[in-house]
C-alpha positions in Angstrom: 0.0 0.0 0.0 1.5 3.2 -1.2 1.7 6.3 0.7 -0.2 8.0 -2.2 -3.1 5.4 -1.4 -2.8 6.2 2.1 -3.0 10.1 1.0 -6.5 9.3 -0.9 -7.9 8.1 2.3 -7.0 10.8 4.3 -8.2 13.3 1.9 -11.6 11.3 1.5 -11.9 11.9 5.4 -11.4 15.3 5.3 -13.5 15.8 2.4 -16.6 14.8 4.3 -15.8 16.6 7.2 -15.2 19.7 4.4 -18.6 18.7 3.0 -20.4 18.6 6.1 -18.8 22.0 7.5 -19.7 24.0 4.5 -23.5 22.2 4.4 -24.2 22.9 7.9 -22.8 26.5 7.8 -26.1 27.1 4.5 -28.1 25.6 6.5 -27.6 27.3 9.7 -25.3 30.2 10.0 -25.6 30.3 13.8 -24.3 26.5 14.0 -21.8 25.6 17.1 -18.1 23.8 16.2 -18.7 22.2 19.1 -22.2 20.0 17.8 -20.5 19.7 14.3 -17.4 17.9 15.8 -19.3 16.2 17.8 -22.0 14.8 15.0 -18.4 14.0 13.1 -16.3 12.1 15.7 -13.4 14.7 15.4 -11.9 17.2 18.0 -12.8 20.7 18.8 -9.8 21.8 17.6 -9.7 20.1 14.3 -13.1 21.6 13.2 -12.1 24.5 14.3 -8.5 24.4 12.1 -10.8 23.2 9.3 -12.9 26.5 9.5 -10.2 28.9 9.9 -9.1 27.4 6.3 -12.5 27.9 4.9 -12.0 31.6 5.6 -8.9 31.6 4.4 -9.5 30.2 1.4 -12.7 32.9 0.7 -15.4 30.3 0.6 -16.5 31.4 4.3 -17.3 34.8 5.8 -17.5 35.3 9.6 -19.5 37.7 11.7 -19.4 38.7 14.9 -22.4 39.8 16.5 -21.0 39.6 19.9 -18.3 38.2 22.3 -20.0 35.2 22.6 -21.4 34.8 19.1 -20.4 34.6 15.4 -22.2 33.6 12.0 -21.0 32.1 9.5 -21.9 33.1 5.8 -21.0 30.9 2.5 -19.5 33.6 -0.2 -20.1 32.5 -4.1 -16.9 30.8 -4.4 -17.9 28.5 -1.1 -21.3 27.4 -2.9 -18.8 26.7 -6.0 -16.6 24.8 -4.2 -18.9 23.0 -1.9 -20.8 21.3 -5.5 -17.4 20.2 -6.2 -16.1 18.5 -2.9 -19.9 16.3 -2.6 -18.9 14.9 -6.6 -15.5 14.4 -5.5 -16.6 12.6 -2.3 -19.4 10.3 -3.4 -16.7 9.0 -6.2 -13.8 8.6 -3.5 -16.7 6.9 -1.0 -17.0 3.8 -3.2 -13.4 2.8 -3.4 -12.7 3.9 0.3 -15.7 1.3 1.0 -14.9 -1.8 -1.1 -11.4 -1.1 0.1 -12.2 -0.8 4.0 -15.3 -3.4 3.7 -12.9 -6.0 2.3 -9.7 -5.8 4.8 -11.8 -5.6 7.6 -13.3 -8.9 6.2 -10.1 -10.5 6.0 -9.5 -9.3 9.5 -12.9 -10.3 11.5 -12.2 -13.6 9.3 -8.8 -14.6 11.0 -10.2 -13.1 14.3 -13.0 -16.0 14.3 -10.1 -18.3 13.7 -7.9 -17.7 16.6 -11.3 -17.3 19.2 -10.7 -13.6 19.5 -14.6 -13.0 19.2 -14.1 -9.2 20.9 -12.6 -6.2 18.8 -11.9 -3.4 20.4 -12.3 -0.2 17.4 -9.9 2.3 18.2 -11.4 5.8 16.4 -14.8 6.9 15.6 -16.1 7.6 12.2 -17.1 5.9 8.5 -14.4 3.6 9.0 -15.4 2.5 12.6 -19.2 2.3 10.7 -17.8 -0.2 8.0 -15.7 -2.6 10.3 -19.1 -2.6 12.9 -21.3 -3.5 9.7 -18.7 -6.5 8.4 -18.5 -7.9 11.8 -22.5 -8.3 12.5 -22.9 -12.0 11.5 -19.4 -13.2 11.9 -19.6 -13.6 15.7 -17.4 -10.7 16.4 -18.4 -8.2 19.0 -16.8 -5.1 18.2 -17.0 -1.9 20.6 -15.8 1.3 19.8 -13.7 2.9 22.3 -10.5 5.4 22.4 -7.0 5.4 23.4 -7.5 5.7 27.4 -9.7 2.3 27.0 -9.2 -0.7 29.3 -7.9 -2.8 26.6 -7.4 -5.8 28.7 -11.1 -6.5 28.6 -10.9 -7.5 24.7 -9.0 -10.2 22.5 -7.9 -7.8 20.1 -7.6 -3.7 19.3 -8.0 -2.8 15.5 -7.1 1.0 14.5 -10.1 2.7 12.7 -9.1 5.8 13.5 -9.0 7.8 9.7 -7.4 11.2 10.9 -4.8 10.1 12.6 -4.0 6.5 12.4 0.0 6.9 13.5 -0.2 8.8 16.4 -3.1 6.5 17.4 -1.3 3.4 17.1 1.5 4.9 18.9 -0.2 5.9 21.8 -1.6 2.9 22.3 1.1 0.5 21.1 2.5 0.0 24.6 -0.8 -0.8 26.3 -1.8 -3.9 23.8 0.6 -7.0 22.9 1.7 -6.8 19.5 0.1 -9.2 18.5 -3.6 -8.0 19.4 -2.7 -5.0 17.9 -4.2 -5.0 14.4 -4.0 -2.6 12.1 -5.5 -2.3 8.2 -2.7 -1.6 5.0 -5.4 1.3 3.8 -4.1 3.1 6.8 -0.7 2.9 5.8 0.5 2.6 9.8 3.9 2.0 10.2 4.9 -0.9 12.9 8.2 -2.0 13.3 8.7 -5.1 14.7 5.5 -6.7 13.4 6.3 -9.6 10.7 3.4 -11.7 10.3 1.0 -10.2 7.6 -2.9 -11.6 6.3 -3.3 -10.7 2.6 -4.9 -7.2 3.0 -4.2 -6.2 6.3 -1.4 -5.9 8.9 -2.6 -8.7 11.3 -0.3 -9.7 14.0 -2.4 -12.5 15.7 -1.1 -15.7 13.3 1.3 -16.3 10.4 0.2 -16.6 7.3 0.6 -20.4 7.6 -1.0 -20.7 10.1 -4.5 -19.1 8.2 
């Protein structure tokens, strides 16, 4: 998996948070960053570095009507620009999808095989949404939790977190065995020290020979 690959997914994540920012800002001017991020599964501070470059960039105007209150207009080019991000999106969705829908397949599959029947999903978002989804039926439990979780109370952690997969594996990589630490090649996470690979996916539970 090439960085470039790993670039596409990150920009497809940011897209929809872009998408979502500039939709919500038409619809309601007086919107807070703090529901948006929240309705996204990002950080305060991330929405609001994403809406400082709206302004920047002249598709966003910003009022304040008070200390404690600003509105948020879409200029011309912003209306421009959002019809171009929702084509662009919808066409990077569908590969981002088959993509996520089929390592986490492979994942879930060698998961059943070695009894680990409860996946802990470390990051919230579409990516957390696809990996719950492929589990239902396999007889993996999946939870969605973050990096201060209890991970001793589950067989296995799998990264789904799309923003900022490295420094989420890093933060966690000394509070899960390597190998119940899982991790998916469209997240291009680097793990040194990890040598046994499933076709798709950067699986440390059992050697390929083992599958």
């Amino acid at each position: 998996m090439s960085t470039a690959t790993f670039q596409k997914t990150r920009v497809q994540t940011e897209q929809k948070v872009m998408v979502h920012l500039l939709s919500e800002i038409e619809r309601n001017p007086s919107f807070t960053q703090r529901g948006l991020a929240s309705e996204l599964g990002i950080a305060l501070g991330l929405m609001n570095q994403y809406l400082k470059r709206c302004v920047t960039k002249g598709w966003v105007r910003a009022t304040q009507l008070s200390p404690r209150r600003i509105t948020y207009f879409l200029t011309p080019e912003g209306l421009k620009e959002k019809g171009k991000m929702v084509t662009d999106y919808l066409a990077r969705s569908l590969t981002f999808f088959r993509d996520a829908r089929c390592q986490c397949e492979q994942v879930f599959s060698v998961c059943k095989k070695q009894n680990c029947l409860h996946v802990a999903l470390v990051g919230e978002g579409d990516l957390a949404d696809i990996a719950n989804l492929v589990a239902l039926g396999t007889g993996v439990q999946t939870t969605v939790v973050d990096c201060h979780a209890d991970f001793t109370k589950f067989d296995a952690v799998l990264i789904t977190d799309v923003m900022t997969p490295q420094d989420t594996f890093d933060a966690i990589k000394d509070k899960v065995e390597e190998q119940r630490l899982l991790t998916l090649k469209l997240l291009h996470i680097s793990r040194s020290g990890t040598s046994s690979r499933v076709e798709g996916s950067d699986l440390n539970l059992v050697s390929e020979e083992q599958i």
